[in-house]
Structures are given as structure tokens and as C-alpha cells.
C-alpha positions as semicolon CSV with decimal commas, in nm:
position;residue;x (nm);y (nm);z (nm)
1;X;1,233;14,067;-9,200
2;X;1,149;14,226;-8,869
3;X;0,782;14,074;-8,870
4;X;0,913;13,758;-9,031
5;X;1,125;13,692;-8,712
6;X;0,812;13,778;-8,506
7;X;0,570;13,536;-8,621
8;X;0,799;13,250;-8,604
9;X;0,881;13,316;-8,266
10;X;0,488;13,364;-8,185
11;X;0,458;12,992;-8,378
12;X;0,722;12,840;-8,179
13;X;0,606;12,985;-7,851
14;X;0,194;12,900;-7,887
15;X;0,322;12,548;-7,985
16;X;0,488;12,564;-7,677
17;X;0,234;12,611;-7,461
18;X;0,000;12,411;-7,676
19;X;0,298;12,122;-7,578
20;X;0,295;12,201;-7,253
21;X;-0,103;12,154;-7,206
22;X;-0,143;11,852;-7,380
23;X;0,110;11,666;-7,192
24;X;-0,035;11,864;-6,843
25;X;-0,356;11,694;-6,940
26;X;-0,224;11,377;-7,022
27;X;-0,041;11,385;-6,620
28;X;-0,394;11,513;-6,502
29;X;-0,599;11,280;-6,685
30;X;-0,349;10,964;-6,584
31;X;-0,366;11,036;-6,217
32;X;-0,764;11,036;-6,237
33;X;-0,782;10,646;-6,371
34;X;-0,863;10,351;-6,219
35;X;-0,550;10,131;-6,136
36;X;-0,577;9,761;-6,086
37;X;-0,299;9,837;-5,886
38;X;-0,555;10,002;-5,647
39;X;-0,755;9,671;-5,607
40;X;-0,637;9,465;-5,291
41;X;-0,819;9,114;-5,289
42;X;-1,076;9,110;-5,057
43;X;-1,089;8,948;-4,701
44;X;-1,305;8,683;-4,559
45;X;-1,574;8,825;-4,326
46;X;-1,498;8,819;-3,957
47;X;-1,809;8,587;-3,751
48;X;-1,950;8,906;-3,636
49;X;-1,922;9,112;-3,952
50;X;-2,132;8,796;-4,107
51;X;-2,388;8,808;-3,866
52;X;-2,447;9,183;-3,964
53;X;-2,463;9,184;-4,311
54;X;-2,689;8,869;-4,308
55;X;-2,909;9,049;-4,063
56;X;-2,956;9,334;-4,294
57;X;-2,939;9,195;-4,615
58;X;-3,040;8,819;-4,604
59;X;-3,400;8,853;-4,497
60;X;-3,605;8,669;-4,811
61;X;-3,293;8,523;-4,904
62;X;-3,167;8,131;-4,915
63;X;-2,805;8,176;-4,981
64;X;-2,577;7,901;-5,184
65;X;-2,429;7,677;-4,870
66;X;-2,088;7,677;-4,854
67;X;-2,085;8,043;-5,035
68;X;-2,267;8,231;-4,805
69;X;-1,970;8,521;-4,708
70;X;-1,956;8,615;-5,081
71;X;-2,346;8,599;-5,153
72;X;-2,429;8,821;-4,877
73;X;-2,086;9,078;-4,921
74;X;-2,232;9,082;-5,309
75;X;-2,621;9,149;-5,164
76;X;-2,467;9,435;-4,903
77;X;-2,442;9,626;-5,231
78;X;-2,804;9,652;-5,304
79;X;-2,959;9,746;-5,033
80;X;-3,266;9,837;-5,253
81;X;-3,318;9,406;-5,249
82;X;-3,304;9,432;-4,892
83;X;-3,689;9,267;-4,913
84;X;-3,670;9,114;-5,268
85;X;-3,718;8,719;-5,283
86;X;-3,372;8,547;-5,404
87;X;-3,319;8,170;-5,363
88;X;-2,953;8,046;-5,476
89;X;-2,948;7,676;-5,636
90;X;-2,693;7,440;-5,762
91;X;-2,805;7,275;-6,054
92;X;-2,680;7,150;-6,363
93;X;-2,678;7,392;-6,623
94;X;-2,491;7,452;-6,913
95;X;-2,426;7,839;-6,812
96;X;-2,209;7,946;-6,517
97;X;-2,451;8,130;-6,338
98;X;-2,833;8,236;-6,461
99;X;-3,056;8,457;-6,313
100;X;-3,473;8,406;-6,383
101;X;-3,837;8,521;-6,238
102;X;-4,009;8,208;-6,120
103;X;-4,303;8,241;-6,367
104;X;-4,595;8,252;-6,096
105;X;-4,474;8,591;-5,937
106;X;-4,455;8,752;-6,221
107;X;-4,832;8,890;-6,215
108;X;-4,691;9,018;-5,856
109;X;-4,604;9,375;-5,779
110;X;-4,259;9,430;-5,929
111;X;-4,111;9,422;-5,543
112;X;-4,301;9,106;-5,454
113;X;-4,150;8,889;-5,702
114;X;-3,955;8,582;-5,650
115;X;-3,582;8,527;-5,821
116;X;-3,407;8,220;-5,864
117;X;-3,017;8,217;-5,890
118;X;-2,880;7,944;-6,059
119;X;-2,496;7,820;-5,974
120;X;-2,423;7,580;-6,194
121;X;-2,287;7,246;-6,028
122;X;-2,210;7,061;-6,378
123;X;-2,175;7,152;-6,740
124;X;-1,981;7,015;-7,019
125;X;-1,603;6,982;-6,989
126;X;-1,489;7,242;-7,178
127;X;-1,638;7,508;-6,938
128;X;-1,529;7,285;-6,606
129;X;-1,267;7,571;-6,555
130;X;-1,460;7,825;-6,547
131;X;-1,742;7,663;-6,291
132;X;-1,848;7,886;-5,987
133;X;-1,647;7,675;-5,773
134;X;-1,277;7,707;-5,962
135;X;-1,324;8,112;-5,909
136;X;-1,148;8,311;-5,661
137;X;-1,288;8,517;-5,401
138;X;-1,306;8,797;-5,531
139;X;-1,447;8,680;-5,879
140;X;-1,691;8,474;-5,725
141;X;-1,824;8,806;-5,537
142;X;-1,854;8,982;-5,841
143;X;-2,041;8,742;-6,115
144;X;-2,321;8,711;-5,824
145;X;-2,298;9,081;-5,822
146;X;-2,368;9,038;-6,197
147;X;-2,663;8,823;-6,148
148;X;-2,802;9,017;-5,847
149;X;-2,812;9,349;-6,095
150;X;-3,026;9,136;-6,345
151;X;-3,235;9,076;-6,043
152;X;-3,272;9,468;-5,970
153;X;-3,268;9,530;-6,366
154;X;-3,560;9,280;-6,369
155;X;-3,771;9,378;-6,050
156;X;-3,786;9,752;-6,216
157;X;-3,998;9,615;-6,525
158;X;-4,343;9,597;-6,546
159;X;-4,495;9,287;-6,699
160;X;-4,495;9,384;-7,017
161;X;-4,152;9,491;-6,980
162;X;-4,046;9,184;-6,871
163;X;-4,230;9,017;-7,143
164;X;-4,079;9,260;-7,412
165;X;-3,747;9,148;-7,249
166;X;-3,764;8,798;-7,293
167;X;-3,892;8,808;-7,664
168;X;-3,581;8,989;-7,713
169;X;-3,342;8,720;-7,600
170;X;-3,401;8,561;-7,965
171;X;-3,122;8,872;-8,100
172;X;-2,769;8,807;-7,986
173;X;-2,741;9,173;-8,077
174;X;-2,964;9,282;-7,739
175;X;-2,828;8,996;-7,517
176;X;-2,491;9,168;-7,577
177;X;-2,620;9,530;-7,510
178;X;-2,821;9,393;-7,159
179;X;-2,542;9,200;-7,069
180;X;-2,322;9,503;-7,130
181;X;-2,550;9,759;-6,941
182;X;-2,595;9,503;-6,635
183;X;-2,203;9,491;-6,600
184;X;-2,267;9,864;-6,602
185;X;-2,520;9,850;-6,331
186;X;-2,249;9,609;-6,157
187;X;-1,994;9,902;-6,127
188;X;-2,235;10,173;-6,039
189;X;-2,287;9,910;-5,682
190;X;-1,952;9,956;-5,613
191;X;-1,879;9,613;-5,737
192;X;-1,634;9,697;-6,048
193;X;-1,336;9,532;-5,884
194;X;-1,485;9,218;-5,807
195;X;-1,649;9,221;-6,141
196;X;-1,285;9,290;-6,291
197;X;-1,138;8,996;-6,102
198;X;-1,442;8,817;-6,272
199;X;-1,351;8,958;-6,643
200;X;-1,030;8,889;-6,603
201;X;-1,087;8,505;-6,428
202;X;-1,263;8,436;-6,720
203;X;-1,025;8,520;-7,006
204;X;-0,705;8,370;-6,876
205;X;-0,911;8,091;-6,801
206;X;-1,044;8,027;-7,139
207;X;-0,780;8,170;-7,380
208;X;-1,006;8,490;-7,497
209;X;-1,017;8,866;-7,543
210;X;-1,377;8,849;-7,578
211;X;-1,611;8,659;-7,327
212;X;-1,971;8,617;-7,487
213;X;-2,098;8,324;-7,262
214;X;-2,136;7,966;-7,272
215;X;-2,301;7,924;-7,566
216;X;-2,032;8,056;-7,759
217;X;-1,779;7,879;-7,622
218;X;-1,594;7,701;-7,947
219;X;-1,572;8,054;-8,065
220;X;-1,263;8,158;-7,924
221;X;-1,214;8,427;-8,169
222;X;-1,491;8,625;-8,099
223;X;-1,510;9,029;-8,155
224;X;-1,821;9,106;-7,946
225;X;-1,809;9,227;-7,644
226;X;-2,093;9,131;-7,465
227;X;-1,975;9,074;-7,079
228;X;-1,719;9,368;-7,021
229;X;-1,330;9,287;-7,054
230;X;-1,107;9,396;-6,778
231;X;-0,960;9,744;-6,951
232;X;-1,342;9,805;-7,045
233;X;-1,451;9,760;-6,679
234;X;-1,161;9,985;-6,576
235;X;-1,237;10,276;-6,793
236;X;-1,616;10,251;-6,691
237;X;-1,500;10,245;-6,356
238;X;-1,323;10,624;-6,414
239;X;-1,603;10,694;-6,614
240;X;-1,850;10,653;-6,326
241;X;-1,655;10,758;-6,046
242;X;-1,616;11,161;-6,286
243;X;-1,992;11,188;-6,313
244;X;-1,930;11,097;-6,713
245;X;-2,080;10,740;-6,747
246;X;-2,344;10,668;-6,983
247;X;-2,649;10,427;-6,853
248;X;-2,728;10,191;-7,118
249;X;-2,558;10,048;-7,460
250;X;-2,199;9,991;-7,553
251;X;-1,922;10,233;-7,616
């Protein structure tokens, strides 16, 4: 009876202190996330803050006029593009923002190529909301973030590697997974809350839990997620910030 008694007080007191870790862990593990609530919007650049940030990171570059503060604050976070050829156009385009090589650098050393940024300046009406121009701040800072990491995604591939890549945009399957990893590139520039305020932008805007681009935009029940959401972007955030976050591919 004697040993009975014994073990069930050794069960109730391990389970105790197994109790008492898991919720220790759970307090721990809390305290070490990313909080939106962490995320003040950001601030237009003073004149003189400008003026240095274009100085250091707007040589080879022909910023979109009339966006200029939130090109070059989204540029500041590459500084290994400091010398890299970008030109931002308006155009029509059916996509909110694209990112391509011009064709004739491409036999150029990877650093000596020439990028073109495309802000789209029409599109059809259903995706009028979500234009560069209805964006806030903060959401405009981080899609050209987005676009700017295809540029430094793009300018570490070889020819063939960039030849490889564009064969490959016939499989929605690898869109998803490089539109995926260059959100993760995004965050590991520092630019995960503008890129959250994009996420986010994007799915009030359009009624979604899943963004997969302008092309699928009459399919507003999509499952894939091929631009990050906004608890996605969070977690990646925490992820990155503990030394834990994987490169490539989605999780």
C-alpha cells in the first residue's frame, strides 16, 4: 500500500513539473514573437535624410517620380545594389508591379546588368484597388522591397541560371516557391514590416486569405500560398530574427 501511495504521488508530482514547463515555455516562447503591435507606420523622410540615402543608394538608379522617398528607403536595404542598374516605369500592365532583365545585358557580368521595374499605371478594373498608387506608405515600401529582392535574386544567377529560371515560369508550382523564397529574402533586408503592411493591404483589399497574383484574380478561393500572408510573414519574421529560418521553399 506503502509503495502504491508512493508512485502516485511521484505521477502527480513529475506531471507537475512537466505542467509547469510546458506552460514556462509557452510564456518564453510568446515573449520571443513578432507583434504587429511592434510595427509603428513609418515616417516620411526629412529633406536632408533624402538627400543621404539618394546619395548612397540612388547612383544607377531612375526612381518612379512622385515615389521617390519610398523607392530609395526600400533600396537603403540593399546596399549590395548600391551599383546595380534599376530604372522604375509606369506602364500599363496587367500585374501590380514586375520586375525583368532588359534582354541585352544579360550576356553582361551578373553586376553589370540592367533591371527594369515596372509600376503599373493601368490594369483592368477589378485590380484598380490594389494599384501601386491606392497603397499606403508603408505597403508601397515593401512590394518594391519585393521587387528589388528579385532584382538581387536575379543579379546572383549566371546566364544559364537565369535562363533555367525563366523556362520555369511555365509551372505555377515554382512561381509559388520563388515568389515565396523572395518574400523570404524581403524579411532577411529588414523589410518584413513593410512587406506585412503589403500582405495585409492586399487581402483586405481583395476579399482573400490567399494572394497568388493578378492572374488569379477571379479565384478568390484560392489555397496556395504563393506571396506570404501576414501571420506567415510574422512567424518568418521570429524565425529569422532566432537564427532558425530556412532559405528557400515553403513551410
Amino acid at each position: 500500500m506503502k509503495q502504491q501511495w508512493e508512485r502516485k504521488i511521484r505521477v502527480i508530482y513529475l506531471t507537475l513539473v512537466a505542467l509547469f514547463g510546458l506552460a514556462h515555455h509557452q510564456v518564453h516562447s510568446q515573449s520571443g514573437t513578432v507583434s504587429i503591435e511592434n510595427f509603428p507606420n513609418s515616417e516620411r523622410l526629412s529633406p536632408s535624410r533624402f538627400d543621404s540615402l539618394l546619395q548612397e543608394y540612388g547612383r544607377n538608379k531612375s526612381l518612379p517620380a512622385g515615389y521617390e522617398q519610398q523607392a530609395i528607403l526600400a533600396l537603403s536595404h540593399f546596399p549590395e545594389l548600391k551599383n546595380t542598374s534599376i530604372v522604375f516605369r509606369f506602364h500599363k500592365s496587367h500585374a501590380t508591379l514586375k520586375t525583368r532583365i532588359q534582354t541585352s545585358s544579360l550576356l553582361n557580368d551578373k553586376k553589370k546588368r540592367f533591371f527594369v521595374i515596372t509600376i503599373s499605371s493601368r490594369t483592368v478594373d477589378k485590380l484598380e484597388p490594389v494599384r501601386f498608387s491606392n497603397m499606403n506608405f508603408d505597403a508601397q515600401v515593401g512590394i518594391l522591397g519585393h521587387e528589388i529582392s528579385h532584382v538581387l535574386d536575379f543579379s546572383e544567377k549566371n546566364l544559364w541560371q537565369c535562363t533555367i529560371t525563366g523556362m520555369k515560369h511555365t509551372s505555377p508550382a515554382y512561381v509559388d516557391s520563388l515568389e515565396f523564397h523572395t518574400d523570404m529574402i524581403t524579411i532577411q533586408h529588414g523589410l518584413g514590416k513593410e512587406l506585412y503592411a503589403w500582405s495585409s493591404f492586399i487581402r483586405k483589399t481583395m476579399h482573400v486569405q490567399n494572394w497568388r497574383g493578378a492572374d488569379y484574380v477571379n479565384d478568390t478561393h484560392n489555397t496556395v500560398e504563393r506571396y506570404m500572408n501576414p501571420d506567415t510573414i510574422l512567424r518568418k519574421m521570429t524565425e529569422y530574427e532566432s537564427g532558425n529560418t530556412k532559405h528557400s521553399g515553403q513551410n
